[in-house]
PLY file of the C-alpha trace (Angstrom):
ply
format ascii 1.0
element vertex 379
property float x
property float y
property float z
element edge 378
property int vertex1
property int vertex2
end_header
0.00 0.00 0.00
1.54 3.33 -1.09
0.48 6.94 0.72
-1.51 9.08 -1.95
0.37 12.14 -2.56
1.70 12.73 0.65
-0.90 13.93 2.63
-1.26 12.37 6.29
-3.78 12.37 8.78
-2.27 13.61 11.76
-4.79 13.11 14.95
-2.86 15.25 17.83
-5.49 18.09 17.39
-9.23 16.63 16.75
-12.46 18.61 17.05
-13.37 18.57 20.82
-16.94 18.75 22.16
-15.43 20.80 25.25
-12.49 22.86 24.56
-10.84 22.59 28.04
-11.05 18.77 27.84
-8.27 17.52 25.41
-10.20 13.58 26.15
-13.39 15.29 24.51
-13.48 14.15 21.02
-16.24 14.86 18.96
-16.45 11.57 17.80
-19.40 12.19 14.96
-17.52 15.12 13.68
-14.26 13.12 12.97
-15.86 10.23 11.57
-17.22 13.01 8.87
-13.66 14.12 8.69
-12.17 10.66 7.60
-15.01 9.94 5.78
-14.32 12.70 3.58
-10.49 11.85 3.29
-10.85 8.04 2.48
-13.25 9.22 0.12
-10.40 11.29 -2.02
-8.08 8.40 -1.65
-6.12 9.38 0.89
-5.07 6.31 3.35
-2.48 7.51 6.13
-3.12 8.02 9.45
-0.80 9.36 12.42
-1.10 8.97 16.51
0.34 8.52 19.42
0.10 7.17 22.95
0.26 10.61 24.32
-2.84 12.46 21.98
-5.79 13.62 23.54
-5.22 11.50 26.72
-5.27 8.26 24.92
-8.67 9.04 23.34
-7.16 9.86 20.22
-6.27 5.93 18.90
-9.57 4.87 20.38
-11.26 7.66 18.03
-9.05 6.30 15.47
-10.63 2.35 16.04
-14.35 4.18 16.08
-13.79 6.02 13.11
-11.66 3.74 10.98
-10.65 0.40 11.94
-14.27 -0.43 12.84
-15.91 1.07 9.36
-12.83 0.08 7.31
-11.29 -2.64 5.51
-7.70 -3.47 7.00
-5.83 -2.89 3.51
-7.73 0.01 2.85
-5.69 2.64 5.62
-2.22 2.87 6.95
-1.72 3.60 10.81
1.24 5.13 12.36
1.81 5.23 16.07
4.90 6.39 18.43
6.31 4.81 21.79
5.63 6.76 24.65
9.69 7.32 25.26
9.03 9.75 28.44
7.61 6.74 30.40
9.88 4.06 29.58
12.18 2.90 33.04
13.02 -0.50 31.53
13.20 -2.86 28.41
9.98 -4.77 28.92
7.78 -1.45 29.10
8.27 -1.48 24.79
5.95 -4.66 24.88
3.72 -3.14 27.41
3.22 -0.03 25.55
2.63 -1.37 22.01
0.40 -4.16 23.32
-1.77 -1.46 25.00
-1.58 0.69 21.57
-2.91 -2.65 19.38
-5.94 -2.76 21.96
-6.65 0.74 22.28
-6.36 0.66 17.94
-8.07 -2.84 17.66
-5.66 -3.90 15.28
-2.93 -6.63 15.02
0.30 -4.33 13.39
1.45 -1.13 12.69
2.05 -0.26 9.50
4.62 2.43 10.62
5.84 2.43 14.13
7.88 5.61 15.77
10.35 6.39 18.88
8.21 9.47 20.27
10.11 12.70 20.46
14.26 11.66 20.24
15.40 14.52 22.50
18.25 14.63 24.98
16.34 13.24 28.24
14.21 11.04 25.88
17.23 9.51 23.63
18.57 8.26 27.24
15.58 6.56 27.60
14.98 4.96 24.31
18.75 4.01 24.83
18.73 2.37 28.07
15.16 0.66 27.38
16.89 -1.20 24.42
14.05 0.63 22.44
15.95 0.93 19.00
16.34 -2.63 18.89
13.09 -3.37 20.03
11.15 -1.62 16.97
13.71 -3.61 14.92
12.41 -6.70 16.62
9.53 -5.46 15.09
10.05 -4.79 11.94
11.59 -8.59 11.78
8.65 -9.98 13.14
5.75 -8.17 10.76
4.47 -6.35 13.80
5.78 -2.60 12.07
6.16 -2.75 8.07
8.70 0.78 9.07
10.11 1.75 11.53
11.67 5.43 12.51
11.55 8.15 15.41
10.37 11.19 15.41
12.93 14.24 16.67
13.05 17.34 18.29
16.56 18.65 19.18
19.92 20.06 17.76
21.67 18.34 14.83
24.27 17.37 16.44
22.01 14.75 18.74
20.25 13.56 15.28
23.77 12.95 13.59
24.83 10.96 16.86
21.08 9.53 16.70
21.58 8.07 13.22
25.19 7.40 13.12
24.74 5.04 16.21
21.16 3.68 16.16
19.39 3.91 12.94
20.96 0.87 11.26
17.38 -0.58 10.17
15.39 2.03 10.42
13.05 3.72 7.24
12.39 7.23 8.07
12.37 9.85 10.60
9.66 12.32 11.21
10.93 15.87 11.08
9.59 19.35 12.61
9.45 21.28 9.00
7.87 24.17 7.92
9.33 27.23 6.41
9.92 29.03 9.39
12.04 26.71 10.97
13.84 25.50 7.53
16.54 28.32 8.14
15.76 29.10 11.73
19.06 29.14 13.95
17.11 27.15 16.28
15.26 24.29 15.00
17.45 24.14 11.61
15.24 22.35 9.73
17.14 22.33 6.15
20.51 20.39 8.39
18.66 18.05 10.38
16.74 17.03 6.67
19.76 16.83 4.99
21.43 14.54 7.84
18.57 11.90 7.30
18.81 12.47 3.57
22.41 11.37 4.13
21.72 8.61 5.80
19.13 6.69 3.64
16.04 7.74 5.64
12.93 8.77 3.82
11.43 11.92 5.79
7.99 12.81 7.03
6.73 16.16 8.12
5.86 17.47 11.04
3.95 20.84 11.83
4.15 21.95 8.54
2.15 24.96 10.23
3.78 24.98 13.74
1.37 24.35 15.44
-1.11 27.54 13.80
1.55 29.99 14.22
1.68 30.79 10.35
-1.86 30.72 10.39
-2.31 33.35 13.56
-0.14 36.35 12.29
-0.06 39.40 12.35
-2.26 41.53 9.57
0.67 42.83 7.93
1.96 39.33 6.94
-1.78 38.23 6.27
-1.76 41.15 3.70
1.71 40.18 2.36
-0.18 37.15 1.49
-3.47 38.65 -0.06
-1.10 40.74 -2.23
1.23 37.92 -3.38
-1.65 35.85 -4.25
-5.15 36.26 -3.36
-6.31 32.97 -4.51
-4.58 30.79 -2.54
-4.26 30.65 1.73
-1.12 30.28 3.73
-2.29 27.33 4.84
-1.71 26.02 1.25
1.40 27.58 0.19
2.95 26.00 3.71
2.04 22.14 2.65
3.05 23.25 -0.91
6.15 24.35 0.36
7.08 20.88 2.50
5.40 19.05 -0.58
7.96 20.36 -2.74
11.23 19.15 -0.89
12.65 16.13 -2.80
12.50 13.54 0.15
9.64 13.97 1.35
7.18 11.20 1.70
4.16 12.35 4.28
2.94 15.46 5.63
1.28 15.32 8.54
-1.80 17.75 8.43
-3.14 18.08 12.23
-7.17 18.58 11.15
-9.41 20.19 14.04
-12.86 20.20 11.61
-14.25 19.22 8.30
-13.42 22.92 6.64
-9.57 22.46 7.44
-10.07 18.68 5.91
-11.71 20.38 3.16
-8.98 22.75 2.44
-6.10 20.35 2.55
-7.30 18.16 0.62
-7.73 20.67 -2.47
-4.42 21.62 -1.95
-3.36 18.52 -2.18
-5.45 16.79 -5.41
-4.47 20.10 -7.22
-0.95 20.06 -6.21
1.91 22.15 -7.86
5.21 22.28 -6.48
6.38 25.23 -5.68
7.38 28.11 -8.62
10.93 30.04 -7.68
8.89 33.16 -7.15
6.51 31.39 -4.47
10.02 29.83 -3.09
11.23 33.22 -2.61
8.51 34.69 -1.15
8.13 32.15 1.75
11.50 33.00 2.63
10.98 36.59 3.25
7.89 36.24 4.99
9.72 33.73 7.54
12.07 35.99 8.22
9.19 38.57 9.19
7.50 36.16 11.07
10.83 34.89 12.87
10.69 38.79 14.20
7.29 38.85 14.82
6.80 35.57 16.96
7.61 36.56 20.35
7.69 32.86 21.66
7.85 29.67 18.97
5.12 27.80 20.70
3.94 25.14 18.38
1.18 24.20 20.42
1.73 20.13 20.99
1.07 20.94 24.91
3.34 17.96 26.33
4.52 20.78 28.72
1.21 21.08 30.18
0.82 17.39 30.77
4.03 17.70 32.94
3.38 21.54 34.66
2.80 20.42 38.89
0.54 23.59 38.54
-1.45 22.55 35.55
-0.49 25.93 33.76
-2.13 26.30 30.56
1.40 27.86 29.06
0.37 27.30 25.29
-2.67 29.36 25.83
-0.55 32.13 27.67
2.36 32.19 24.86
-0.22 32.21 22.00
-1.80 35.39 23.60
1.57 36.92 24.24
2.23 36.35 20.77
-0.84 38.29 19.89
-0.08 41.43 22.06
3.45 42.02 20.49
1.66 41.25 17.01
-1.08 44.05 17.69
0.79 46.50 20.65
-2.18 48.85 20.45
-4.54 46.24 21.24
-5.67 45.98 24.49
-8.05 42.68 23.62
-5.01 40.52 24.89
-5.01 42.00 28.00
-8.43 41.43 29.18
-8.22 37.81 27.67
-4.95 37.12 29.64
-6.72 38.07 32.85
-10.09 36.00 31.88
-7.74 32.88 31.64
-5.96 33.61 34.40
-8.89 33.90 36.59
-10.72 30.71 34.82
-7.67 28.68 34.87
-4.13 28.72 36.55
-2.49 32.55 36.97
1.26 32.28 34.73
2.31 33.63 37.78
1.71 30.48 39.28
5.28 29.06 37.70
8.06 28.63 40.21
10.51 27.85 37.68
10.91 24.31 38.58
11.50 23.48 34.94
10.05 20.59 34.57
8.47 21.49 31.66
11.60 22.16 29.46
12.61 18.79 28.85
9.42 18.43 27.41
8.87 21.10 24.91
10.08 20.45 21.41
10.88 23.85 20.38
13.33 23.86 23.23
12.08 27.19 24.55
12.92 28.28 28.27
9.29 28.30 28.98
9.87 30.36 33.02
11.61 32.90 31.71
9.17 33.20 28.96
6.39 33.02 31.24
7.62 35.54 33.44
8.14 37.71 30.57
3.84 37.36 29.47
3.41 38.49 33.07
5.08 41.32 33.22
3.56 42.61 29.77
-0.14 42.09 31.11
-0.12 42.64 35.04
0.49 45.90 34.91
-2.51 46.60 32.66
-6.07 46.74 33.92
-8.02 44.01 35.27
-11.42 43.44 34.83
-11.64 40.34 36.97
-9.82 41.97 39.83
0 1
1 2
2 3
3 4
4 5
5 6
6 7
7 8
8 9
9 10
10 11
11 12
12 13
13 14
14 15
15 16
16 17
17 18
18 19
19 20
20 21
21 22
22 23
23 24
24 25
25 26
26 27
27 28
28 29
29 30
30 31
31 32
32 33
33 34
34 35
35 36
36 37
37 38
38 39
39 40
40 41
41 42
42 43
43 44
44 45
45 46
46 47
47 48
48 49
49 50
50 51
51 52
52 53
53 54
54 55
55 56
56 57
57 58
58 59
59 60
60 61
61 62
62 63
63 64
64 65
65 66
66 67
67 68
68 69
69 70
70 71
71 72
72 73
73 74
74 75
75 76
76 77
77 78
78 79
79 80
80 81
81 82
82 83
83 84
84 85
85 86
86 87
87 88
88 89
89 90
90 91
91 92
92 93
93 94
94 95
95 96
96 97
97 98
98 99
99 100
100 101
101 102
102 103
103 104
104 105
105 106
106 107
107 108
108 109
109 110
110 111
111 112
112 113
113 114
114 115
115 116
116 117
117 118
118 119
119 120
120 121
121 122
122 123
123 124
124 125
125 126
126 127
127 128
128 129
129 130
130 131
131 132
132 133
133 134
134 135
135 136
136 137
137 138
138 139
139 140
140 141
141 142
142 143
143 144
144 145
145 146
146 147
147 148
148 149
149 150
150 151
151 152
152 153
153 154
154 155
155 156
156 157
157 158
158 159
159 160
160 161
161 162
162 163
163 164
164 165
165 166
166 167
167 168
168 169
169 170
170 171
171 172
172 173
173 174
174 175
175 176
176 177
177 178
178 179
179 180
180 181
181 182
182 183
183 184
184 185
185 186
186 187
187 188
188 189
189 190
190 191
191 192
192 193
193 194
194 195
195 196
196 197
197 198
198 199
199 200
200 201
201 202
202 203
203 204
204 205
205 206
206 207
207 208
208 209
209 210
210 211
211 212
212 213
213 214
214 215
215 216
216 217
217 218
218 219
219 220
220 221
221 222
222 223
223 224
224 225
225 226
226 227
227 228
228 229
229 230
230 231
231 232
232 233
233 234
234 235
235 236
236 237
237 238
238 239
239 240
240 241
241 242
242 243
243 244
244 245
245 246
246 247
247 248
248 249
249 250
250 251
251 252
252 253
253 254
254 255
255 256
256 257
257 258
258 259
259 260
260 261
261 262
262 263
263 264
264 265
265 266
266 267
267 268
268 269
269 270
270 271
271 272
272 273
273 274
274 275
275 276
276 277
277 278
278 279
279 280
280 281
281 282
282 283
283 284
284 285
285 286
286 287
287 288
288 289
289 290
290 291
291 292
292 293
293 294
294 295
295 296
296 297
297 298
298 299
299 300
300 301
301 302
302 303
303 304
304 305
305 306
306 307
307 308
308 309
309 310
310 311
311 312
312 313
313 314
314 315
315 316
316 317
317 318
318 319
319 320
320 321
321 322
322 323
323 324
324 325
325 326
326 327
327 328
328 329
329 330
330 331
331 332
332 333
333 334
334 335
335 336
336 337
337 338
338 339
339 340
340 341
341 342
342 343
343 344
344 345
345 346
346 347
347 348
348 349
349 350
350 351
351 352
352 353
353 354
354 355
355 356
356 357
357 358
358 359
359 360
360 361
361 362
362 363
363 364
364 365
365 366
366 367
367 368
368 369
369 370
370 371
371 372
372 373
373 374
374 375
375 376
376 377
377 378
């Protein structure tokens, strides 16, 4: 079975029935969703131990593997690496995953998030050899890891340990192609180097292209008002050589809509379009006052339960729109609804856990100084 023109399923960010609950899954509404994408051929579908509290491969069974032929869809899933203390939690895990899925193999199988802490883990849990175990044994058709770090971890990573392995799943969008940062372009080429075939990752970060600033928006009207962003940012990952899947994170049937017209019209991307998308990253590298992509694993891990993403993406908004005072009074509803950001006591827990390795305290303490001096309507 071969993946239609590249575009995947990813399920980390499903239509809820209740915002606040990430376990809330509006179960009728993504049925509609892969309904619609089966229906234009596409087959692949991406998830992990970790999304939406578990929910999301149980979804996954509901929606496909229970209304679906076996041959007719390709499921990906990922080892939770943060919870593995010892070689016989890989069984554990995967055996849990097949239940949850209701199915008897993977047709792609992933390390979860290769970081520093995490690539410790995977190592001293034997967990590279166990997905080629795997592999030998039918239970994965590929194998790979997804990754979240500096090169020089992922050249370590595949010089040492990927001896067997297909593919790696890579954080790329065309912000972080050339950022200093996540450096996108390298940590492609390294894979590229060594034999892996490479599948995208937040090919939007996480709605960060999407939610900019109207400047940029108009930048975009201007260049071409017949196409989104949204379209020209799959285009652009689309268009890189190696490239096999792009993982689309789909929230409702109008983003499922979209993608997939970008994707049965497809056209690689021109020089001038190229060009373009370079420029604008380098205004929205300026612009973005903290890279939050949005996955939330730092929440999971936060003692206090601090909803940081929601924080960073209003933060993000303020220094966007400075003469706005909107942000303000939506800071101080959340903080009153939810946990205060003052609430952080810089443990840092949470930084081993975010993949755009951001020093989420100081950032935090940095969104409360820029709104607690303004007015408070819930004070």
């Amino acid at each position: 079975m071969t993946v239609k023109n590249k575009f995947g399923f990813g399920c980390m960010r499903l239509p809820l029935t209740d915002k606040k609950d990430p376990s809330s899954v509006d179960q009728e509404q993504f049925n509609k969703m892969v309904d619609l994408y089966l229906e234009n051929g596409y087959n692949y579908f991406d998830t992990s131990y970790a999304y939406h509290n578990g929910i999301s491969e149980i979804s996954i069974k509901k929606a496909v593997v229970d209304r679906y032929p076996r041959k007719s869809y390709m499921i990906t899933d990922k080892m939770p690496t943060w919870l593995l203390t010892k070689a016989e939690d890989n069984e554990k895990y995967v055996n849990e995953m097949l239940n949850r899925l209701g199915i008897d193999y993977f047709d792609r199988f992933l390390i979860h998030n290769i970081n520093t802490p995490w690539f410790k883990k995977a190592v001293n849990a034997e967990t590279f050899d166990y997905l080629r175990k795997m592999k030998e044994e039918g239970l994965a058709s590929k194998i790979g890891f997804s990754f979240h770090d500096e090169p020089e971890l992922l050249e370590k990573t595949l010089k040492e340990y990927s001896n067997g392995f297909d593919f790696a799943l890579l954080e790329i969008n065309y912000i972080d192609w050339n950022d200093p940062i996540i450096q996108s372009k390298k940590c492609y080429e390294l894979c590229v180097e060594y034999g892996l075939e490479i599948y995208v990752m937040e090919p939007l970060k996480g709605g960060v292209i999407l939610n900019t600033s109207d400047d940029i928006k108009n930048d975009f009207k201007k260049f071409n008002p017949n196409e989104s962003i949204a379209s020209l940012a799959l285009r652009f990952c689309a268009s890189l050589d190696n490239v096999k899947v792009i993982l689309s994170g789909m929230s409702n049937i109008e983003n499922t809509k979209e993608n997939i017209e970008t994707f049965n019209n497809f056209k690689a991307l021109t020089d001038e379009e190229w060009e373009f998308l370079e420029k604008e990253a380098e205004k929205l590298r300026k612009n973005i006052a903290v890279a939050c992509s949005e996955c939330d694993y730092c929440i999971e891990h936060c003692p206090h339960n601090i909803p940081i993403s929601d924080y960073f993406r209003i933060y993000n908004a303020k220094k966007q729109n400075p003469d706005s005072n909107i942000y303000t009074a939506y800071y101080h509803k959340l903080a009153n609804e939810e946990v205060s950001a003052e609430e952080c006591n810089e443990c840092g827990t949470c930084i081993d856990y975010c993949t755009q390795q951001i020093d989420i305290p100081e950032e935090l303490k940095k969104v409360v100084e820029t709104f607690e001096s303004g007015f408070n309507p819930y004070a």
